[in-house]
C-alpha positions as CSV (number, residue, x, y, z in Angstrom):
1,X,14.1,41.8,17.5
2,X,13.7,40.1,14.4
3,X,14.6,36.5,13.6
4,X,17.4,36.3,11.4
5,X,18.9,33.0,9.4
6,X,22.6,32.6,10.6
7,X,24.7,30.1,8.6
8,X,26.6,27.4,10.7
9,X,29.2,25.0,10.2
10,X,27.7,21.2,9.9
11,X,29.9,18.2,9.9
12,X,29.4,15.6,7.0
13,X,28.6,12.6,7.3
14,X,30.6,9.7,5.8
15,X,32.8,9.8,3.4
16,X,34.4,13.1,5.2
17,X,35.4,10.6,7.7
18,X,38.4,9.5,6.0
19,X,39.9,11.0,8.0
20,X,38.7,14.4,8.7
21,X,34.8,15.1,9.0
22,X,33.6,17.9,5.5
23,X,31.9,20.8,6.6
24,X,29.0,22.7,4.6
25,X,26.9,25.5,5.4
26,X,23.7,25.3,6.8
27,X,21.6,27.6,8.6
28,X,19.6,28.0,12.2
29,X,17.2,30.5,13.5
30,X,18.1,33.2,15.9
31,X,18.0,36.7,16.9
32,X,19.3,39.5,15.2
33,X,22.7,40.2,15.6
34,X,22.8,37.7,18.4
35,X,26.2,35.8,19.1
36,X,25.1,32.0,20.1
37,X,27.7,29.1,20.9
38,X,27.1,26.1,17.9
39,X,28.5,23.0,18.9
40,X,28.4,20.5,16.5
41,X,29.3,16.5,17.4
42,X,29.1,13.4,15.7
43,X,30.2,10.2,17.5
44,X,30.9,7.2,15.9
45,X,31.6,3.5,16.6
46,X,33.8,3.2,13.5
47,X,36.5,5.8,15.0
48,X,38.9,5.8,17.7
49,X,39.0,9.7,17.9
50,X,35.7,11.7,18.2
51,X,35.6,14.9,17.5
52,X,33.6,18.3,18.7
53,X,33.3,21.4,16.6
54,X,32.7,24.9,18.5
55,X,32.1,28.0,17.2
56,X,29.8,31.2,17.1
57,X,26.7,32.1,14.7
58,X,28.4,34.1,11.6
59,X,28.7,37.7,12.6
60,X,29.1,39.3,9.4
61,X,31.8,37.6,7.4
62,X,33.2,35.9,10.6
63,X,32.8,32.3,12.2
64,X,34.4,32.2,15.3
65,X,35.5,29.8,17.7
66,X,35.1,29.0,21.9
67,X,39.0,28.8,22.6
68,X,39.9,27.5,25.9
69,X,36.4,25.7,26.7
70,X,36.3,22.7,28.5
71,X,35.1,19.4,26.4
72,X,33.8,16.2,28.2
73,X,32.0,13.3,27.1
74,X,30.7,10.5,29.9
75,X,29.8,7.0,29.5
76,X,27.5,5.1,30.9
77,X,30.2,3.8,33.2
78,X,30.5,7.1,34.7
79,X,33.7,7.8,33.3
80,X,34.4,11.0,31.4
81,X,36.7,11.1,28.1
82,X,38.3,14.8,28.3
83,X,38.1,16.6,24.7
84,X,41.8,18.4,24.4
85,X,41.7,21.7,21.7
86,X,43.1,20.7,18.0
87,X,44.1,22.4,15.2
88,X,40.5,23.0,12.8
89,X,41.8,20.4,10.7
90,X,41.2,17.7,13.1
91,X,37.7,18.1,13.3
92,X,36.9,20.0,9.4
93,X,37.7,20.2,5.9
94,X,37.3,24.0,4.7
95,X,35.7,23.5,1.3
96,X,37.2,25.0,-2.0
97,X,35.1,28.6,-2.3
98,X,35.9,29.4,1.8
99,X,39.8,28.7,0.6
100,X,39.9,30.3,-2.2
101,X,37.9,33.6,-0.7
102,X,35.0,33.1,-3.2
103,X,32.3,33.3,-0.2
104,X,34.8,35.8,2.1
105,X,34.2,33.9,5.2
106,X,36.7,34.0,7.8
107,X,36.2,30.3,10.0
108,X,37.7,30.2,13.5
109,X,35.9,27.2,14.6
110,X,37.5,25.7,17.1
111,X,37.8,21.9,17.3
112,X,38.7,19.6,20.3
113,X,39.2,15.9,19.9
114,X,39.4,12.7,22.2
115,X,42.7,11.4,23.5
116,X,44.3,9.3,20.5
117,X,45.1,6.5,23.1
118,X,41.0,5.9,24.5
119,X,40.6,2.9,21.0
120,X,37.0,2.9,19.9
121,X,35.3,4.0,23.2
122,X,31.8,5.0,21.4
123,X,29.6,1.3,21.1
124,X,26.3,0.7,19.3
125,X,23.3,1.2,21.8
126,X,25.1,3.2,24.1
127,X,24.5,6.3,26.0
128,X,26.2,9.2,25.8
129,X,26.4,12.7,27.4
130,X,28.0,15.7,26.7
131,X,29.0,18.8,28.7
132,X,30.9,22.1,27.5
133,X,32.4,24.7,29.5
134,X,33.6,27.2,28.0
135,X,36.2,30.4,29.3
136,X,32.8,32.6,28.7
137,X,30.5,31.3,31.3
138,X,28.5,29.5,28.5
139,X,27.6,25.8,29.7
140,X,25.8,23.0,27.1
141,X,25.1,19.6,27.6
142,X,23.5,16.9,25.0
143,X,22.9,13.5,25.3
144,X,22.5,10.7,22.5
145,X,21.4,7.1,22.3
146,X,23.7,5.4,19.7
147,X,21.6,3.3,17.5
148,X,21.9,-0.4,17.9
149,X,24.7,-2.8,16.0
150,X,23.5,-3.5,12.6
151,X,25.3,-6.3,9.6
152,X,25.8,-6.0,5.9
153,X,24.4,-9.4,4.8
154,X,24.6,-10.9,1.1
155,X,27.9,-10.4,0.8
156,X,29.2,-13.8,1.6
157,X,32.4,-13.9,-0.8
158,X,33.9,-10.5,1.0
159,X,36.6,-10.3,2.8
160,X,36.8,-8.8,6.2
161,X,39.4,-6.3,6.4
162,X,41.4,-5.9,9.8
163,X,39.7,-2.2,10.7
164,X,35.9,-4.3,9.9
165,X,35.2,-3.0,6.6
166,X,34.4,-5.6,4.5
167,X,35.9,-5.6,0.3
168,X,34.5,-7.6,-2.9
169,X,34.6,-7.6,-6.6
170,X,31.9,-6.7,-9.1
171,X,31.6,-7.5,-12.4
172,X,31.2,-4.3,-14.5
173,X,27.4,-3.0,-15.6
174,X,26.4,-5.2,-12.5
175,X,23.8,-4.0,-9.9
176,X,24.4,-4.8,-6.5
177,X,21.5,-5.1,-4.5
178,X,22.8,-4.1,-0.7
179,X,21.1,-5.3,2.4
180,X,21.3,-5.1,6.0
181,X,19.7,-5.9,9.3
182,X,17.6,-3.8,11.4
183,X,18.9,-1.3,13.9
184,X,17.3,-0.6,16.9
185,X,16.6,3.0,17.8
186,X,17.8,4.3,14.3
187,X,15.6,6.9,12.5
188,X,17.4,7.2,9.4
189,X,19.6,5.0,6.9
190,X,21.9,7.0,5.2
191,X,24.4,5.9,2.0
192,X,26.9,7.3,0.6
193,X,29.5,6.3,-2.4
194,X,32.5,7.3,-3.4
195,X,33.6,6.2,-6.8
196,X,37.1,6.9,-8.1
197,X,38.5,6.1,-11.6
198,X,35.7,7.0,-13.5
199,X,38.0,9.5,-15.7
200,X,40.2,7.1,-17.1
201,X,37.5,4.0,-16.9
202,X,34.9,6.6,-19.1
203,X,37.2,7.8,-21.3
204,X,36.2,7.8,-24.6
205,X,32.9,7.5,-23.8
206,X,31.7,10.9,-25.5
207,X,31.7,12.6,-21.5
208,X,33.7,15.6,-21.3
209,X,36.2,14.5,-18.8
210,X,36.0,18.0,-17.1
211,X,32.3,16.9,-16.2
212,X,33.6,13.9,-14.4
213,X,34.8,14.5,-10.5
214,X,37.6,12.5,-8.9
215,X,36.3,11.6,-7.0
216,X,32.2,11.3,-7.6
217,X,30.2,11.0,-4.3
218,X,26.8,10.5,-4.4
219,X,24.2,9.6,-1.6
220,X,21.3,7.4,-0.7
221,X,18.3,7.4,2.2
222,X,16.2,5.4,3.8
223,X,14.0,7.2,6.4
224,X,12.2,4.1,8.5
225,X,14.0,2.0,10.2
226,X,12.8,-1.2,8.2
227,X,13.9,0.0,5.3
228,X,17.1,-1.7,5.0
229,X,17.4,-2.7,1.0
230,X,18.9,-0.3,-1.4
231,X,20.3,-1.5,-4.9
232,X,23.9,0.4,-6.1
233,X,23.7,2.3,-7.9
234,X,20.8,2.8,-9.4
235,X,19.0,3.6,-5.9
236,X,22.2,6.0,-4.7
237,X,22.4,9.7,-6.0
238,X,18.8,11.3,-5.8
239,X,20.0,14.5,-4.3
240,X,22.4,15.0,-6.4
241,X,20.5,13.8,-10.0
242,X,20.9,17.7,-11.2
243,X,24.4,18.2,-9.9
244,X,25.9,16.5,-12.2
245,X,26.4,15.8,-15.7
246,X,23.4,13.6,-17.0
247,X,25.1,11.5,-19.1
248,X,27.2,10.5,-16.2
249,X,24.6,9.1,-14.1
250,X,23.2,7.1,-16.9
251,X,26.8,5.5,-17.9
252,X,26.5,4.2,-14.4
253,X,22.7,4.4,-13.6
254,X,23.0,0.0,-14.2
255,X,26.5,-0.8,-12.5
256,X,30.0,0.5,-12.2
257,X,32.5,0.7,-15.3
258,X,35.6,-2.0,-15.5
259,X,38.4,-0.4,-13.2
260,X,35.9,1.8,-10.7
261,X,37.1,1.4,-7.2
262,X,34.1,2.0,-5.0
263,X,33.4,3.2,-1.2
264,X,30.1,2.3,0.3
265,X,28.7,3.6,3.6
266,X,25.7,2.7,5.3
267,X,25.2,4.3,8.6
268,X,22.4,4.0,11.7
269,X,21.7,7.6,12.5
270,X,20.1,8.6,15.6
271,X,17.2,11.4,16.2
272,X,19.3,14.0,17.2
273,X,21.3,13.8,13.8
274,X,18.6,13.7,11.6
275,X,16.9,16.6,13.2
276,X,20.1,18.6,12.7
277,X,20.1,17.6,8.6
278,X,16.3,17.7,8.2
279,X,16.8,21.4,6.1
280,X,18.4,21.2,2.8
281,X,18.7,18.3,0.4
282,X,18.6,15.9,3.7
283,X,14.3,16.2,4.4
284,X,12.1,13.7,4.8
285,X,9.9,15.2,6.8
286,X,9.8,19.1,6.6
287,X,12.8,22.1,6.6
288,X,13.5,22.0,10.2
289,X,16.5,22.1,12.2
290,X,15.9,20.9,15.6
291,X,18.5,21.8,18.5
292,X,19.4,18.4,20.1
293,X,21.5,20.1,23.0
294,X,20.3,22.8,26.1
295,X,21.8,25.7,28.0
296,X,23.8,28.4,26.3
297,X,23.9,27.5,23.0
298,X,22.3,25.6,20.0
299,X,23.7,23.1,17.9
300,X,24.0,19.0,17.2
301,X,25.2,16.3,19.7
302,X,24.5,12.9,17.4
303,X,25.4,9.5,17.0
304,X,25.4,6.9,14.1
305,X,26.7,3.5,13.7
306,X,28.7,3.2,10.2
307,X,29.0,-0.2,8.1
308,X,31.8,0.0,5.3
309,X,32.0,-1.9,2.0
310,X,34.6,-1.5,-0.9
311,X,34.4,-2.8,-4.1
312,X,36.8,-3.4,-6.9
313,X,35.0,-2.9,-10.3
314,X,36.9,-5.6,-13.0
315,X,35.5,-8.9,-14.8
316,X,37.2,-12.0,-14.8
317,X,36.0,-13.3,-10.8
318,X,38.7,-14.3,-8.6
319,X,38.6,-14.6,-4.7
320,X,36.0,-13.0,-2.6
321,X,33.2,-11.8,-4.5
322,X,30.6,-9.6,-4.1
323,X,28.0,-11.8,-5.9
């Protein structure tokens, strides 16, 4: 038979985890015609629920789901967490052109999530291992090693928020060099930045408003684990430099405009992650897409450890700042 290129669902990364995880498109190597099992998982010590995507390879203009399957997840401790079934929306966000029918794709993923009561059961450095059952026969386990704790440092005047995300001013047109600490067993930094207000806070500017999203998210790498310095926001956006308007970039290629409320994310990301990611814009190292899980089907069982800054763009000081 000949190998064919089947799209698959792949959960974002970051910002998607407010609260629900995005979804894009990417694609995985099988058969002709084949129907393989895709599960798709990335835990994270930031969240109380974890979340685990199912579905099939596209079959024509259809993505379907493993209904009925049984979803575990066990600690180190021996103890399993039981996945329970969930409507899509728990685990995805279907983007604009699927909704709207532009791409005619008909997604019935199926998504199970952890019990709401377990708190923040997945910690930095620990192991993890997965096992799916579903009402087919098919069986899949995964295992992943969460990367190692990790700290924002430099940012001595911000305040620690109750849910450990930490929030600061900064001046307007200021860079803000961002570092952190090593984390053991990571293979990949990855940034991302959400910046809202940029509508009303460029207006005037000569930017046609219609080029401007609300919100623009833009994202940063760092592909060795010492690399742990990256200076926002000049150093944030290189895969998406031609997505966007050009002047845009530049109005904030050398710091934020007065009024921008921004969203930084800097996340530890295992092996298994960044082999899933490795096609596409995401490729340090080659288009590949390695399977990180065994037995009936294909897919991604990952792990990252997420560190969360906000800042409040506006002059004039005041309490905890980010400089």
């Amino acid at each position: 038979m000949i190998p064919a290129r089947r799209r698959l669902l792949v959960p974002a990364l970051l910002l998607a985890a407010w609260p629900a995880a995005g979804c894009t498109l990417a694609e995985v190597t099988t058969t002709q015609g084949e129907d393989v099992l895709v599960v798709e998982s990335v835990l994270r010590t930031d969240r109380d629920l974890q979340q685990i995507l199912l579905h099939r390879t596209l079959q024509g203009q259809v993505v379907g789901g493993a209904p009925g399957a049984q979803v575990a997840v066990q600690r180190e401790n021996g103890a399993r967490v039981v996945f329970q079934e969930a409507p899509i929306e728990a685990c995805t966000s279907i983007g604009r052109r699927f909704r709207s029918g532009e791409d005619s794709l008909d997604i019935r993923a199926t998504c199970y999530v952890s019990p709401q009561t377990g708190g923040r059961w997945v910690v930095a450095g620990g192991r993890y291992t997965l096992d799916v059952a579903t009402r087919e026969g098919e069986r899949v386990r995964g295992s992943t090693q969460v990367p190692a704790s990790f700290d924002l440092r430099g940012l001595t005047g911000a305040a620690r928020l109750r849910n450990g995300d930490r929030r600061c001013i900064l001046p307007p047109d200021t860079p803000l060099p961002l570092v952190w600490s090593t984390s053991a067993g990571t293979w990949a930094y990855l940034t991302e930045m959400e910046v809202r207000g940029l509508r009303g806070a460029l207006a005037g500017s000569g930017i046609d408003l219609e080029d401007i999203p609300e919100p623009l998210q833009l994202t940063g790498v760092s592909v060795s684990a010492s690399d742990t310095t990256l200076l926002v926001p000049a150093e944030v956006g290189v895969f998406e430099r031609f997505s966007y308007n050009q002047d845009l970039l530049r109005a904030i290629q050398d710091g934020f405009p007065e009024g921008a409320q921004v969203t930084l994310v800097v996340a530890a990301t295992d092996r298994n992650f960044v082999n899933a990611v490795r096609g596409g814009a995401f490729n340090p190292s080659g288009n590949v897409r390695i399977s990180s899980v065994v037995g009936d089907g294909v897919g991604v069982f990952g792990s990252l450890v997420a560190r969360t800054v906000q800042l409040d763009v506006h002059a004039g000081g005041g309490s905890n700042p980010c400089l």
